[in-house]
The first five atom37 places (N, CA, C, CB, O) and aatype in JSON, in Angstrom:
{
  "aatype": [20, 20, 20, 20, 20, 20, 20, 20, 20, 20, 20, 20, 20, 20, 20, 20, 20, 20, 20, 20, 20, 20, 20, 20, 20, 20, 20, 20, 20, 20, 20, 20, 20, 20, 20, 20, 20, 20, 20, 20, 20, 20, 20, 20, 20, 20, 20, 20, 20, 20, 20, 20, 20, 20, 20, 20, 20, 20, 20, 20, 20, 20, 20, 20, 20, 20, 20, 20, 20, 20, 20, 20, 20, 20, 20, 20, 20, 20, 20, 20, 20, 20, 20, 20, 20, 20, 20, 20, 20, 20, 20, 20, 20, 20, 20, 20, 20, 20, 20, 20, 20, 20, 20, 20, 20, 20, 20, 20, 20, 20],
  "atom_mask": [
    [1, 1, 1, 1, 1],
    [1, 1, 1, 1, 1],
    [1, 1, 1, 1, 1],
    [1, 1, 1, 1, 1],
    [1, 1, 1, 1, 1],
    [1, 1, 1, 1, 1],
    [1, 1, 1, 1, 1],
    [1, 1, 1, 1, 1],
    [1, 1, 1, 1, 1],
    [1, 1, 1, 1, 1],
    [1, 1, 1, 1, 1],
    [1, 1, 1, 1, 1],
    [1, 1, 1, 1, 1],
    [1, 1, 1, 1, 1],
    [1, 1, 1, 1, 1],
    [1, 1, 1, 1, 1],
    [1, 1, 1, 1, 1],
    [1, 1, 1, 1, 1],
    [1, 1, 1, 1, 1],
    [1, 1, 1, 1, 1],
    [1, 1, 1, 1, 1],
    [1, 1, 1, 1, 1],
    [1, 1, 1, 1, 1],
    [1, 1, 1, 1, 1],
    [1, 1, 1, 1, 1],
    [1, 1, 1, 1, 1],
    [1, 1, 1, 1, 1],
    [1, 1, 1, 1, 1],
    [1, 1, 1, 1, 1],
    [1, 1, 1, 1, 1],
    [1, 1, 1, 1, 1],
    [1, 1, 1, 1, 1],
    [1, 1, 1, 1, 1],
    [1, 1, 1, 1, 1],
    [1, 1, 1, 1, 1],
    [1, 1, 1, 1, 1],
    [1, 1, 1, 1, 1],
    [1, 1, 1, 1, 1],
    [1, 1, 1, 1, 1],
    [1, 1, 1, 1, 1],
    [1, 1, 1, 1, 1],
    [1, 1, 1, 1, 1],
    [1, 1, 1, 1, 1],
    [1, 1, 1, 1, 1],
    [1, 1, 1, 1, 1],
    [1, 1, 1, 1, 1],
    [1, 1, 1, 1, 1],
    [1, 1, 1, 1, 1],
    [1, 1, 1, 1, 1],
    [1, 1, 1, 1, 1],
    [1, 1, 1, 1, 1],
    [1, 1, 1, 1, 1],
    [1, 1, 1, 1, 1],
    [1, 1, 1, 1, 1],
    [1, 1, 1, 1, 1],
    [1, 1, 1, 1, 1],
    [1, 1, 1, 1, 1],
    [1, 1, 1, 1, 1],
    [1, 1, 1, 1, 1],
    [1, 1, 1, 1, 1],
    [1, 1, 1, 1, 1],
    [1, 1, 1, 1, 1],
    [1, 1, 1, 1, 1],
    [1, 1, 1, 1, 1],
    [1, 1, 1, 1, 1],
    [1, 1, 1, 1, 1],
    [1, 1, 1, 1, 1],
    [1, 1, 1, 1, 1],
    [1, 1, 1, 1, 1],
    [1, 1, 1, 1, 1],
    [1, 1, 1, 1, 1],
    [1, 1, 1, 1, 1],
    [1, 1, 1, 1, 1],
    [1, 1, 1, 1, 1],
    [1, 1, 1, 1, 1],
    [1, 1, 1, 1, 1],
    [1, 1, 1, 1, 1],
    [1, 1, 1, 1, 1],
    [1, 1, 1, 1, 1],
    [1, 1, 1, 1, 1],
    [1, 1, 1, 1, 1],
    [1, 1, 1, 1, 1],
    [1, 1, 1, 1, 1],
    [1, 1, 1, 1, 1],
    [1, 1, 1, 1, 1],
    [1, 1, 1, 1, 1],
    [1, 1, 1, 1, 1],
    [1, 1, 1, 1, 1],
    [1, 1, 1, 1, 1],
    [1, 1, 1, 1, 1],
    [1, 1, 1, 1, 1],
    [1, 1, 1, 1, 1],
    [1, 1, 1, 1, 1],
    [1, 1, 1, 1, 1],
    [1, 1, 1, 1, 1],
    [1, 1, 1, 1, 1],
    [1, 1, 1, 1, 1],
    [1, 1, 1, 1, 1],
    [1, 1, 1, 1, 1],
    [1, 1, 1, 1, 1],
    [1, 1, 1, 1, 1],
    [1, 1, 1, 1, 1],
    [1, 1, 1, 1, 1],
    [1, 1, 1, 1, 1],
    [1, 1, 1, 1, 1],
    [1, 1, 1, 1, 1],
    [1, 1, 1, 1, 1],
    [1, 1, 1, 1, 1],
    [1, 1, 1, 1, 1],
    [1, 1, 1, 1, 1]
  ],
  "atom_positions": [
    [[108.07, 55.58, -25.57], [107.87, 54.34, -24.83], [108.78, 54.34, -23.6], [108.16, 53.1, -25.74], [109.98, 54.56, -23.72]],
    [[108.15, 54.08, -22.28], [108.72, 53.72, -20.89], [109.44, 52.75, -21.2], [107.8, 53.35, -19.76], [109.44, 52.0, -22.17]],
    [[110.28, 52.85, -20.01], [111.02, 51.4, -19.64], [110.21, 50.23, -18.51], [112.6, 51.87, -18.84], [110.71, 49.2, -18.07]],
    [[109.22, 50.61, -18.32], [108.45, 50.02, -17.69], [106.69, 49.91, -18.18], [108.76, 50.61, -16.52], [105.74, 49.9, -17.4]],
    [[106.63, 49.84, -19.74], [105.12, 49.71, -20.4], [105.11, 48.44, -20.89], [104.72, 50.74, -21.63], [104.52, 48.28, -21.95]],
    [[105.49, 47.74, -20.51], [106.15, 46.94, -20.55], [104.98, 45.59, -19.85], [107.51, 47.45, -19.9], [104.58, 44.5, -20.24]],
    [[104.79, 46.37, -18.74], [103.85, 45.77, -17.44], [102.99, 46.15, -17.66], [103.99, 45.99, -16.08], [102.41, 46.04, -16.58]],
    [[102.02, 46.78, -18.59], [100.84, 47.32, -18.61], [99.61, 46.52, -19.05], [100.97, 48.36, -19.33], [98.43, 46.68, -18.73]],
    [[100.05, 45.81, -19.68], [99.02, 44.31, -20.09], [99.0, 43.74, -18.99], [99.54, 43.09, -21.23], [98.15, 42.9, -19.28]],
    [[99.3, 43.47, -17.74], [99.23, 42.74, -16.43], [99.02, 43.37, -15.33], [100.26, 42.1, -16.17], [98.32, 43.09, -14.37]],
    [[99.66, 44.18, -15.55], [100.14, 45.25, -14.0], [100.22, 46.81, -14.1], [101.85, 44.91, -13.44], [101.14, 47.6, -13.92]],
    [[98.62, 47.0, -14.56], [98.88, 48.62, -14.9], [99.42, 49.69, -13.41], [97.11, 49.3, -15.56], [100.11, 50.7, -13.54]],
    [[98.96, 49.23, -12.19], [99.3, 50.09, -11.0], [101.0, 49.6, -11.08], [98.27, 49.64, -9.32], [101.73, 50.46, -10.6]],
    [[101.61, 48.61, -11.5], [103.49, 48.63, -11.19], [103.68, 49.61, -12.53], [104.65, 46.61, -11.37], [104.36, 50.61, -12.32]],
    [[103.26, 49.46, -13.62], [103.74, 50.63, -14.64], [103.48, 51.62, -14.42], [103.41, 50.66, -15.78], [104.49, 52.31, -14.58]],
    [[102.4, 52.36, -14.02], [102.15, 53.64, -13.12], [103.31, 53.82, -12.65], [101.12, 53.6, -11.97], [104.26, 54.29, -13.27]],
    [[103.31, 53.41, -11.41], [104.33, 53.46, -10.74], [106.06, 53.7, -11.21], [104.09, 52.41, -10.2], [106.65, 54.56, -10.54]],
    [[106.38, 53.42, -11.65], [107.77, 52.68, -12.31], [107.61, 54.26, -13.49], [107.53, 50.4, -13.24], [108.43, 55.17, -13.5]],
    [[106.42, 54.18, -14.33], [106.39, 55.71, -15.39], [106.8, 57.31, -14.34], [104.22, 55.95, -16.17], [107.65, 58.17, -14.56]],
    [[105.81, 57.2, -13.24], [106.21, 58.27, -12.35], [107.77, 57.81, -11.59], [104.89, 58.5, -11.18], [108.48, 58.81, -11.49]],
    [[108.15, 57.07, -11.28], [109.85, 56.61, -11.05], [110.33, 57.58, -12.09], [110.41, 54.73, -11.45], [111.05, 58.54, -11.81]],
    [[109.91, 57.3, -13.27], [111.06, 57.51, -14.64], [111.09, 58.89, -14.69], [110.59, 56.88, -16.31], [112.15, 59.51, -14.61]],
    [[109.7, 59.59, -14.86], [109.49, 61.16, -15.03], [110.44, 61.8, -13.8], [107.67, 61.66, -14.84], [111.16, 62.79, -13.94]],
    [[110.32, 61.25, -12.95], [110.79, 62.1, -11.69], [112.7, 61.94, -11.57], [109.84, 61.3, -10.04], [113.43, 62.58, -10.82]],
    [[113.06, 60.96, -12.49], [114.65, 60.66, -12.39], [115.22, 61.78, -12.51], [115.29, 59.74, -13.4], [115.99, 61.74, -11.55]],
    [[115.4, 62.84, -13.06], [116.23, 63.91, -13.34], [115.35, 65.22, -12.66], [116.54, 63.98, -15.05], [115.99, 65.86, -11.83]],
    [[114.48, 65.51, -12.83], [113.75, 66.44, -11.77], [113.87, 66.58, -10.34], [112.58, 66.21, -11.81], [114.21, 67.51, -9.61]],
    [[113.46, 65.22, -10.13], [113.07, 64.9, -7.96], [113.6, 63.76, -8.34], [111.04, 64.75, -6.88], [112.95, 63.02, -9.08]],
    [[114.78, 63.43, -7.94], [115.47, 62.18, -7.61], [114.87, 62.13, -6.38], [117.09, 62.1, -7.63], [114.11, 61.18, -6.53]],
    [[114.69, 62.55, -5.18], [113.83, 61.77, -3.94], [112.83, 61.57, -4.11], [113.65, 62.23, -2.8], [112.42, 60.75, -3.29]],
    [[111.8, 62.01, -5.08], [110.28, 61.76, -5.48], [110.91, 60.22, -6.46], [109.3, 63.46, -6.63], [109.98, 59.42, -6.3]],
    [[111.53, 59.81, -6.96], [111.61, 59.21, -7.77], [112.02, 58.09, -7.05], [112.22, 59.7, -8.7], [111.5, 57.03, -7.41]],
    [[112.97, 58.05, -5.97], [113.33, 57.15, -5.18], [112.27, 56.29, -4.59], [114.02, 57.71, -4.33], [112.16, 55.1, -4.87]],
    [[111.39, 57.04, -3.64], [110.37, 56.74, -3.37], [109.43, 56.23, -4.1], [110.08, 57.43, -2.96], [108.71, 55.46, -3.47]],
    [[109.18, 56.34, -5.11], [107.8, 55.69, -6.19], [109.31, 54.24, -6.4], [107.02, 57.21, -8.43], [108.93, 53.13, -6.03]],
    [[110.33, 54.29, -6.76], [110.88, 53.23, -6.97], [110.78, 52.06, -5.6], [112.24, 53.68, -7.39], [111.05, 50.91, -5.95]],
    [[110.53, 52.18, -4.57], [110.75, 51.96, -3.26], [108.99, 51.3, -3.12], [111.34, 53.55, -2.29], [108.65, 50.3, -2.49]],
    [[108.1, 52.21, -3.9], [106.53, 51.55, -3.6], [106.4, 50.63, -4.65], [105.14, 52.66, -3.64], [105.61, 49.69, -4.51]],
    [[107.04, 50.76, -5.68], [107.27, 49.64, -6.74], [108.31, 47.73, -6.37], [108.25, 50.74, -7.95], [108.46, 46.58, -6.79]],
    [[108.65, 48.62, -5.43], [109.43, 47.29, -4.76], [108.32, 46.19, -3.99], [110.62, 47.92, -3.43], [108.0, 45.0, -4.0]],
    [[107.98, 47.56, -3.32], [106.6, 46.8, -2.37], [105.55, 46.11, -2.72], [105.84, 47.61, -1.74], [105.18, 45.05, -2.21]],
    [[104.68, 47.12, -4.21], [103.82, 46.48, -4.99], [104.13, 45.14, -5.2], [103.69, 47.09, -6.1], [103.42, 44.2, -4.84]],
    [[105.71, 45.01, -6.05], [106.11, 43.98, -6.33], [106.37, 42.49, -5.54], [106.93, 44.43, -6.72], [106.19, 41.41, -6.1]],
    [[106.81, 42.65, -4.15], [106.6, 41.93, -3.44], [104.97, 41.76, -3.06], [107.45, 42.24, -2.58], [104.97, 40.59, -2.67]],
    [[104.15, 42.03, -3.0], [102.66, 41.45, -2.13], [102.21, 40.93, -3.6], [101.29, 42.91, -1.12], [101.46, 39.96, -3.48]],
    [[102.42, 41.27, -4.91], [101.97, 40.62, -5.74], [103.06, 39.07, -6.15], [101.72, 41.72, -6.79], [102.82, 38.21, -7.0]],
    [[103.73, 39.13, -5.61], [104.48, 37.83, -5.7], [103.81, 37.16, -4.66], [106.08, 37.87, -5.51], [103.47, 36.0, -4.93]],
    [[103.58, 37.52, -3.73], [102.91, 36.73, -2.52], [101.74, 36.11, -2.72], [102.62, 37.53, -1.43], [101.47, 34.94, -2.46]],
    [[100.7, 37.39, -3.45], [99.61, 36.71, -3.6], [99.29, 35.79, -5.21], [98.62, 37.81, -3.26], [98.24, 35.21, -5.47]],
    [[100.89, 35.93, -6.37], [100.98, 34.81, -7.15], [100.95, 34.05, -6.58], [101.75, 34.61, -7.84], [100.0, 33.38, -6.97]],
    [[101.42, 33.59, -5.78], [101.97, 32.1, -4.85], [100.83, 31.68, -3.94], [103.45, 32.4, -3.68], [100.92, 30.51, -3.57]],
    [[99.41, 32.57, -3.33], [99.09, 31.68, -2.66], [99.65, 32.08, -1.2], [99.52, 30.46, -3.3], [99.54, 31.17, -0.37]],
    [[100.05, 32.89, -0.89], [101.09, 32.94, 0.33], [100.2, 34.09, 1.15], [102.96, 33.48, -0.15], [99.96, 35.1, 0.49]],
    [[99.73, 34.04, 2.38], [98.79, 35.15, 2.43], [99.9, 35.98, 3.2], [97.18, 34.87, 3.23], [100.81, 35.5, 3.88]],
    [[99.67, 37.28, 2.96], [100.35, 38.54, 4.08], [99.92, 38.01, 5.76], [99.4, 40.48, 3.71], [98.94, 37.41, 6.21]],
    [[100.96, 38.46, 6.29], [100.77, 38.59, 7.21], [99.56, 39.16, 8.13], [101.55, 38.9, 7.21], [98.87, 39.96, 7.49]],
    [[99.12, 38.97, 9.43], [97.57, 39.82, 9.76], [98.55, 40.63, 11.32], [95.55, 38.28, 10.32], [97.95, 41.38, 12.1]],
    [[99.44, 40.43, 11.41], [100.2, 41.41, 12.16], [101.55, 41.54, 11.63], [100.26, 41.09, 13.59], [102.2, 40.88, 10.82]],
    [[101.74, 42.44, 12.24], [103.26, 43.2, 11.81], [103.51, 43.25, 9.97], [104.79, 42.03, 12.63], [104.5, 42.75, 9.43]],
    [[102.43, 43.93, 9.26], [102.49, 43.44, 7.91], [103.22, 44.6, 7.25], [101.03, 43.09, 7.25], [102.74, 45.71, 7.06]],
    [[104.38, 44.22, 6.94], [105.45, 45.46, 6.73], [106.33, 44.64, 5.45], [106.62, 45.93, 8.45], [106.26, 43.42, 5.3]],
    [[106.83, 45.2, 4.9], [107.63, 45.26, 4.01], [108.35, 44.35, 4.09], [108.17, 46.21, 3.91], [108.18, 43.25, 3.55]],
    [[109.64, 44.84, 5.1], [110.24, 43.42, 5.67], [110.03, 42.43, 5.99], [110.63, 43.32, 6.35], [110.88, 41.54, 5.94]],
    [[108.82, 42.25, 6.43], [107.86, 40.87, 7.02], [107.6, 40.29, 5.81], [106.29, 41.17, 7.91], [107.59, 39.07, 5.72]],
    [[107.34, 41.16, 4.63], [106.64, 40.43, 4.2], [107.99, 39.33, 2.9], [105.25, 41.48, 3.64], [108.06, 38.27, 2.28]],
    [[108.78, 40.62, 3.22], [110.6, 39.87, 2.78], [111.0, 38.51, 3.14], [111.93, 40.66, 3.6], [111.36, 37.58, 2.42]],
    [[110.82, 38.63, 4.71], [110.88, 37.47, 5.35], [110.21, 36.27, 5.05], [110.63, 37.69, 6.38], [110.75, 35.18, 4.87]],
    [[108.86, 36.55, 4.98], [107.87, 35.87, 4.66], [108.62, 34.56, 2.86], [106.45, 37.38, 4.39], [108.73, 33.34, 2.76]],
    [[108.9, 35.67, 1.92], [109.37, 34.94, 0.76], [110.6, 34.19, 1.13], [109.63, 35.85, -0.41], [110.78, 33.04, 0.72]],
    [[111.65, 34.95, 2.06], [112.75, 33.93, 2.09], [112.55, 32.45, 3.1], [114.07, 34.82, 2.64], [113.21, 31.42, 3.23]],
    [[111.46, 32.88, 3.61], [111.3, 31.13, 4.17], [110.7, 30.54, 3.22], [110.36, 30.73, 5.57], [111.23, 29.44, 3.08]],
    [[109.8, 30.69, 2.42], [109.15, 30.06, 0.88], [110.37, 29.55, 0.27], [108.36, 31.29, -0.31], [111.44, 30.15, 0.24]],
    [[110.06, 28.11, -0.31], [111.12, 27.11, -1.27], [111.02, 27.83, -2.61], [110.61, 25.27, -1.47], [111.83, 27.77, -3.53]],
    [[109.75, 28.59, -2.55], [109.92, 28.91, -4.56], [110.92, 30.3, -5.07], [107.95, 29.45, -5.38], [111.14, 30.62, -6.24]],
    [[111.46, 31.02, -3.8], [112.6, 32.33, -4.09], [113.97, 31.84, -3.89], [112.43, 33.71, -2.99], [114.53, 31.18, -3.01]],
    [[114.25, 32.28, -4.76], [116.26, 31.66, -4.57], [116.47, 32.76, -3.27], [117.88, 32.2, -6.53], [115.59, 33.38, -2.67]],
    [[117.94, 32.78, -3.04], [118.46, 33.55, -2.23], [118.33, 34.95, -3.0], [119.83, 33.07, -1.82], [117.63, 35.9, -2.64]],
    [[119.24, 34.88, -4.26], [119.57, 36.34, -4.74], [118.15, 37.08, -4.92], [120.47, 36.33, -6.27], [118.02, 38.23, -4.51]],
    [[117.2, 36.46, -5.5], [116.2, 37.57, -4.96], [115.59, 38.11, -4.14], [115.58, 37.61, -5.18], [115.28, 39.29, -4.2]],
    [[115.3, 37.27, -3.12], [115.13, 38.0, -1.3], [116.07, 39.46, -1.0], [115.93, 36.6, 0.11], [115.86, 40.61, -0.61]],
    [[117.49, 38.39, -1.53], [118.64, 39.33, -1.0], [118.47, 40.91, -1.93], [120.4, 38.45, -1.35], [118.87, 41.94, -1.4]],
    [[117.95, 40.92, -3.1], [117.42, 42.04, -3.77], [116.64, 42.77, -2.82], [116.65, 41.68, -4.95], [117.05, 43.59, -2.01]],
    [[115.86, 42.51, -2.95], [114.85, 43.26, -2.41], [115.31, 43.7, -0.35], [113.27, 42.08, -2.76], [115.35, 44.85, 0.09]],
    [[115.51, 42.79, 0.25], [116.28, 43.45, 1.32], [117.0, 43.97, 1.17], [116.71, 43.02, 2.05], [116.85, 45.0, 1.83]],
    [[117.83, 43.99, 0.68], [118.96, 45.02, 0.32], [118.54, 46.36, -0.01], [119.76, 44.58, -0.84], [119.06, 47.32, 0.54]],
    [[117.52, 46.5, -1.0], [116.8, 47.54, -1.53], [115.63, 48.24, 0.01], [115.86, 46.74, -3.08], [115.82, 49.34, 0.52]],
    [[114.87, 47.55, 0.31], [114.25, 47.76, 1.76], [115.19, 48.64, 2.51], [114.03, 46.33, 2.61], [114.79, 49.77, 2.79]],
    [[116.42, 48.29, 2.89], [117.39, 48.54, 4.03], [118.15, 49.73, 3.71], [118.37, 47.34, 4.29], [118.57, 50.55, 4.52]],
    [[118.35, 49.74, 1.96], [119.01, 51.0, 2.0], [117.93, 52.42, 1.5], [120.36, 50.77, 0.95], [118.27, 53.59, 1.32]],
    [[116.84, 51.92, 1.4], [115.64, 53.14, 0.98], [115.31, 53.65, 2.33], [114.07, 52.53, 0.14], [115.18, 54.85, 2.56]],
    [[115.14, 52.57, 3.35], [115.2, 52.59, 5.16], [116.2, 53.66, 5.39], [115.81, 50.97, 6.04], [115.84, 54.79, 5.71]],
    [[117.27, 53.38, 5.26], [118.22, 54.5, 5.2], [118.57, 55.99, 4.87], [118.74, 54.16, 4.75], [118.71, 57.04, 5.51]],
    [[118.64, 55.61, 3.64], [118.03, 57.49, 2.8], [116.67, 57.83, 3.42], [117.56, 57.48, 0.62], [116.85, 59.02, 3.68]],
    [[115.69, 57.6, 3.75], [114.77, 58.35, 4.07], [114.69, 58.65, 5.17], [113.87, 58.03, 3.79], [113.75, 59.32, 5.59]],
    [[115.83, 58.19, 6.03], [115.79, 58.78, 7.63], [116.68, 59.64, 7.25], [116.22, 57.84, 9.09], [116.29, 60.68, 7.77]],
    [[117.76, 59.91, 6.58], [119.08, 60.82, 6.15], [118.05, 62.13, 5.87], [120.2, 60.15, 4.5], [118.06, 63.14, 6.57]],
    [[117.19, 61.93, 4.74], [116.84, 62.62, 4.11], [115.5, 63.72, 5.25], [116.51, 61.69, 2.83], [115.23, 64.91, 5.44]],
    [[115.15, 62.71, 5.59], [114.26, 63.67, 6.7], [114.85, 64.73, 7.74], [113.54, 62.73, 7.63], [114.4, 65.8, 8.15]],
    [[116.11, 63.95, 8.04], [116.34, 64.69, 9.23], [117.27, 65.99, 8.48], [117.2, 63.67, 10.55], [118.01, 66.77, 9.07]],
    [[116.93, 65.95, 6.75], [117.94, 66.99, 6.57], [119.55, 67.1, 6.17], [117.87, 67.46, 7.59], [120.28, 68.0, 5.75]],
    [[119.72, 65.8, 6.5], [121.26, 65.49, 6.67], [121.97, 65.71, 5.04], [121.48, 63.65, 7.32], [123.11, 66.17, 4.89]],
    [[121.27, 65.38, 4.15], [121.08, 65.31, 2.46], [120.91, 65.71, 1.87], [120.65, 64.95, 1.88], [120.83, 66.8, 2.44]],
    [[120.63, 65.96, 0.63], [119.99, 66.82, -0.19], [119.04, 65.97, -1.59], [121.23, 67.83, -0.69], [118.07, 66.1, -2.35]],
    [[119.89, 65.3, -1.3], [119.57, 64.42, -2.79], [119.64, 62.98, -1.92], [121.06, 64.61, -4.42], [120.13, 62.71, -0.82]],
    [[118.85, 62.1, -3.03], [118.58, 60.86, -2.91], [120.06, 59.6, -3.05], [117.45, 60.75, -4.03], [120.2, 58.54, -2.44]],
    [[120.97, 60.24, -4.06], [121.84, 59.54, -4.78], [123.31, 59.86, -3.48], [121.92, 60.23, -6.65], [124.22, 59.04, -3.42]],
    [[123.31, 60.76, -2.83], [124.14, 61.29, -1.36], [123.48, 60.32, -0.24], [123.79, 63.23, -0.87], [124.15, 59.6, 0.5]],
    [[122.35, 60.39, -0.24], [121.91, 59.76, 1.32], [121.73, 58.06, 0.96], [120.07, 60.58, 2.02], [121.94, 57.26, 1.88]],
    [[121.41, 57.64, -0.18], [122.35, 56.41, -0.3], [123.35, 55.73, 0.22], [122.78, 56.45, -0.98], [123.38, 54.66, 0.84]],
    [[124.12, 56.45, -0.1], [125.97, 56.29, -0.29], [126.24, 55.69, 1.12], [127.07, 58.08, -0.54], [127.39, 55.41, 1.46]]
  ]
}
């Protein structure tokens, strides 16, 4: 049993997701980063479209759509601040990591 089957009665594409996260933790920590990073995303547009809240029809990005929840009354702070936080530093490692600078996911973090 995953740590994420959890979601499979509701949300079989976030358990997908989140199962390939898990497989890839000790193998491809940057493969793993990344599926954790599209699991963020999933997770946000399906909060959006719980709520009723439509995406954006320009600039429809990740962050936008971050933005988008922290002007909404129904997200506290600390969870916006999750998920930006998470946005900004995956933003990060994956420019580290492209240009080479890294090796691993858990270095270009830091």
């Amino acid at each position: 049993m995953g740590s994420f089957d959890f979601l499979a009665s509701h949300w079989k594409d976030l358990a997908k997701i989140g199962e390939l996260a898990e497989q890839y933790l000790y193998s491809d920590t940057n493969t793993c980063f990344i599926k954790m990073g599209m699991l963020a995303e999933h997770i946000v547009q399906y909060m959006l479209a719980y709520d009723g809240i439509a995406e954006p029809d320009y600039d429809n990005t990740h962050a936008n759509r971050i933005r988008i929840l922290k002007d909404t009354i129904f997200y506290r702070e600390k969870l916006t601040i999750y998920f930006t936080y998470s946005e900004k530093r995956w933003n990060r490692a994956k420019k580290r990591l492209w240009k080479g600078k890294y090796i691993s996911v858990v270095k270009a973090m830091e």
